[in-house]
Steps between C-alpha positions, in 0.01 A plus 500: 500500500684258305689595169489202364269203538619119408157309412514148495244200481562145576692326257234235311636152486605438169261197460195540294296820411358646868136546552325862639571409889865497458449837235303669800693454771845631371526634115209667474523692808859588455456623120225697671738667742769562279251662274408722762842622585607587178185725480613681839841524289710297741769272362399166530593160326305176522646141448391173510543181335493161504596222723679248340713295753410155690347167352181614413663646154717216496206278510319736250779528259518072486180479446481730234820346334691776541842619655408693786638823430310465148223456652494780761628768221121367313296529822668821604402687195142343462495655868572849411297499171206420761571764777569762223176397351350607792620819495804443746792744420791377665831693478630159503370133483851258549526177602705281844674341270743781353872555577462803691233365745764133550804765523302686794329204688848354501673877627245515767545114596881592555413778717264308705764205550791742569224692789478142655108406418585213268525169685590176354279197622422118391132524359231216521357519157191287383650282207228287232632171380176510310566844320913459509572848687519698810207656511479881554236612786254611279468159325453281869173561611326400840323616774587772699650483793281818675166481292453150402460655149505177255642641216828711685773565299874413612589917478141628633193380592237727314253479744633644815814631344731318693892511331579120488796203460399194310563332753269611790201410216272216674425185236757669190442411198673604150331802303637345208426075510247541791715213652544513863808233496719810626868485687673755660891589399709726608666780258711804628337816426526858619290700721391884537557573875210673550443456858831681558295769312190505709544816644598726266224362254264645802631841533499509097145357528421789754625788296279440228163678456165464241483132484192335501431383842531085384809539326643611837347277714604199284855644491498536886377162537778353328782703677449346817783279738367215294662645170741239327786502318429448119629210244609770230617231239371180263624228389401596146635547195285846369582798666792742635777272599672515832868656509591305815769177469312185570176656339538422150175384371294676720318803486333764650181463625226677258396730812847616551572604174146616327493830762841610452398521124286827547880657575638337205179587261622871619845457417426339161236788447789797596704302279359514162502891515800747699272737438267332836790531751622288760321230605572529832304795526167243482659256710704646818372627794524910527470590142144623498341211396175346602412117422138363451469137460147348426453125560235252593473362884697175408798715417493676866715336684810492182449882488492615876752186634696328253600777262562774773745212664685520199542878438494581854758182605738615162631791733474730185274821490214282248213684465226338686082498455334778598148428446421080440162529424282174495219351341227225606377285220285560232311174427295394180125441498515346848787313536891530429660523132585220299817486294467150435126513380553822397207628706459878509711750313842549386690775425568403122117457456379795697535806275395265205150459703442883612689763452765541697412777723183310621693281629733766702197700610350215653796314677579848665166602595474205639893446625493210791655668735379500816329109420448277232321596193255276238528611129164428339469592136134609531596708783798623288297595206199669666789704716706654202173541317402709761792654600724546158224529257211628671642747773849642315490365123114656496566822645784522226291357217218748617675841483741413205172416330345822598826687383461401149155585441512812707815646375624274219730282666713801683505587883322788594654849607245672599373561872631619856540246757362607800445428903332146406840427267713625810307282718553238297881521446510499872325152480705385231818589672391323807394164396845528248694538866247178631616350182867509497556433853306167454752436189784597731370275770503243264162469603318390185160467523438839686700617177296398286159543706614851540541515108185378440355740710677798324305371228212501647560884632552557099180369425303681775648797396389437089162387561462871757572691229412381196708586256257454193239732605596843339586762735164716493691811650811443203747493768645210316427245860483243267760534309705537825299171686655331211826569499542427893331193432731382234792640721367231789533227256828624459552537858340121544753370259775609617420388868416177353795452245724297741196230530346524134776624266337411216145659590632814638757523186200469258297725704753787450549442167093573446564804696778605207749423721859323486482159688903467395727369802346604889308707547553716832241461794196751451423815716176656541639799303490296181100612513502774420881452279506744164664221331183275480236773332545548094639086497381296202330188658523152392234332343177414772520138449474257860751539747473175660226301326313262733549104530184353386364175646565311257843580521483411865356181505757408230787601697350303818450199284887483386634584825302229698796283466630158346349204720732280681 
């Protein structure tokens, strides 16, 4: 077992607000995680941030009539106000663009280079007389050269996944004019030798264990004797520049530089405190630490090729991936989100439509893991109704209810438990186990069906004894059906708390309990706890109060999208 664990997502491109697919298949689930190791008491830290390099923000920043670095310190924080929103609780949310992240993409660029993978070569680049500028691959598009996809991009072609050159597009045209009245220059650039590389990415590849059975094929279809050498610089003028004579002007390509800033988001972390110890202890091999990165399918191939190369080819003891654990897509009422028509939701409007822990409850019980997933908001509403207000919130709601007319607001003291309360604690221990080995899995939906079923199991166990029919023998069974039952909401809480933080924190505060910090992951012991009888309950108001209709129909009306 690990002592530590490093927890990071995919870093979110610093352009625009991001919609629910990208939040489901990297933030959410690695919040979720983190959560859940700080409850076991491990040591963990979770980064992220955004992705600022390459034209897209220089494109962004233009058209917004700003300098570029103005514009990506805006977007970066409207980024963080949304994730936080959401209930993310990153240790810490940086950004590409800082000096400690250009400092170590240029430290590890001198290793590679003095190792021998960095090769010098003329480069065919697509130049637009219509647009006035080289044209970076992901502005040329075309068709692919192995699909026949139309719409290829000059870096990847999104529907087979192929890793591209401009120049092998069929028919090019510019991303940016549309105008096909292309030529082809030559510029020096440098290249990641990662076909020098090939093998020891494979053995690396082959030590690893627990990834999901895609992310390894895709990774083992791109380490094969067809795997290229890789243009690792622009000819831009945003981004980390390149300490090599003859390279002024240039810089490193975004894909280079964006991975090596989970290291530097560590360092700049360690740094604000002493107190938090060496870095290094995060970030080089044999110091105890294990790394979880979450990321959607597109970002395969960066993650389990390109970024390896570079720790791997440095010849310095970097701390590698452990786990890379993928996601499929999560679609929108049928078809794909729509930043430009602003078709399905975004992060900054999410929590301001439902609470924010309808939204996490949903996205991982329904996690798109093993396929793609559609997110329908009638389906999403009829689920957490269901599941958050009917199942959990009601069994809370219920007994707290039954607590203040019974006994004035105060848990009960009274009663024995007894062979069913052993039996049940036996149960409760088990499906905790079934629980936490799906969280450390990082298999999310049996983590949270496994939660819903402890709920369930609480439920059964209320409605079989009955807690507000008086005991006719005074044995005080009622008094004790009671308490256990409030002690499984506790229980359900806290086994929820890394997926619902706000739910499970407002749940223990109705028991009378302190929702301050994390809370530690439950054991079946807590049923029959002496801390939980004589507690002053909060007031029985709704848990988790339903979404009506109404509210529904609304929400499906302004998320339909803009036309055109």
């Amino acid at each position: 077992m690990a002592d530590r664990y490093l927890v990071t997502s995919a870093l979110p491109y610093v352009n625009g607000i991001k919609h629910l697919g990208n939040f489901a298949g990297s933030i959410l689930p690695a919040d979720v995680h983190a959560r859940f190791r700080r409850q076991t008491g491990a040591k963990v830290l979770f980064v992220c941030g955004t992705d600022e390099h390459g034209t897209p923000a220089e494109l962004a920043a233009a058209g917004a009539g700003q300098p570029v670095a103005d514009y990506c310190a805006g977007a970066h924080a409207r980024q963080e106000d949304s994730y936080r929103a959401l209930g993310v609780a990153f240790d810490r949310f940086g950004r590409t663009s800082s000096a400690a992240n250009a400092a170590l993409t240029q430290h590890l660029f001198r290793r590679l280079d003095a190792e021998g993978l960095i090769a010098e070569r003329a480069v065919p680049q697509v130049w637009s007389p219509a647009d006035g500028r080289f044209l970076p691959d992901r502005y040329v598009l075309g068709t692919c050269p192995r699909c026949a996809a139309p719409d290829a991009r000059g870096d990847q072609c999104d529907a087979c996944g192929t890793l591209l050159d401009p120049v092998e597009l069929g028919r090019p045209r510019s991303a940016l004019s549309g105008s096909t009245d292309l030529e082809v220059r030559e510029s020096r650039h440098l290249f990641l030798r990662q076909d020098l590389l090939r093998a020891r990415l494979r053995a690396w590849l082959g030590t690893r264990s627990g990834w999901p059975p895609f992310v390894v094929s895709l990774a083992r279809s791109w380490l094969t004797d067809d795997l290229r050498e890789r243009c690792i610089t622009r000819d831009l003028a945003w981004g980390v520049p390149v300490p090599k004579a003859g390279y002024e002007g240039k810089v490193f390509y975004v894909w280079f530089d964006a991975p090596i800033a989970y290291l530097a988001l560590v360092r700049e972390w360690a740094a604000e405190d002493p107190a938090r110890g060496d870095w290094l202890d995060w970030c080089e091999e044999g110091r105890g630490t294990a790394w979880l990165q979450f990321l959607g399918k597109d970002n395969v191939p960066f993650h389990t090729v390109g970024f390896p190369a570079t720790l791997l080819g440095s010849g310095e003891p970097w701390k590698t991936a452990d786990v890379v654990k993928g996601f499929h897509w999560l679609s929108y009422d049928g078809a794909k989100f729509s930043t430009s028509r602003r078709r399905g939701v975004f992060c900054d409007e999410a929590a301001e439509a439902l609470p924010a822990d309808l939204w996490r409850w949903w996205l991982v019980a329904n996690a798109p893991e093993t396929a793609d997933v559609d997110l329908d908001l009638r389906r999403v509403a009829a689920d957490v109704n269901k599941d958050l207000a009917d199942v959990f919130g009601n069994l809370a709601n219920r007994l707290v209810g039954l607590a203040w007319r019974r006994y004035g607001g105060v848990v009960p003291v009274g009663g024995v438990p007894g062979p069913r309360e052993a039996a049940l604690a036996a149960e409760v221990e088990s499906r905790l186990a079934a629980i936490r080995s799906a969280h450390e899995a990082c298999e999310f939906r049996r983590a949270a069906a496994g939660t819903r079923a402890l709920w369930d199991l609480a439920n059964a166990y209320v409605q079989e004894t009955r807690p507000w029919q008086a005991d006719p023998e005074g044995l005080d069974r009622d008094a004790l059906a009671l308490r256990v039952g409030l002690a499984l909401v506790r229980i359900g809480a806290l086994a929820a708390w890394s997926v619902i933080p706000g739910i499970a924190g407002d749940a223990l505060r109705l028991l009378g309990l302190s929702a301050d910090g994390t809370p530690p992951w439950p054991d079946a012991a807590l049923l029959v706890a002496d801390d939980l009888g004589g507690c002053r309950l909060g007031p029985a108001v709704p848990l988790v109060p339903k979404v009506a209709p109404e509210r529904v129909e609304a929400l499906v009306a302004r998320f339909a999208g803009r036309d055109g």
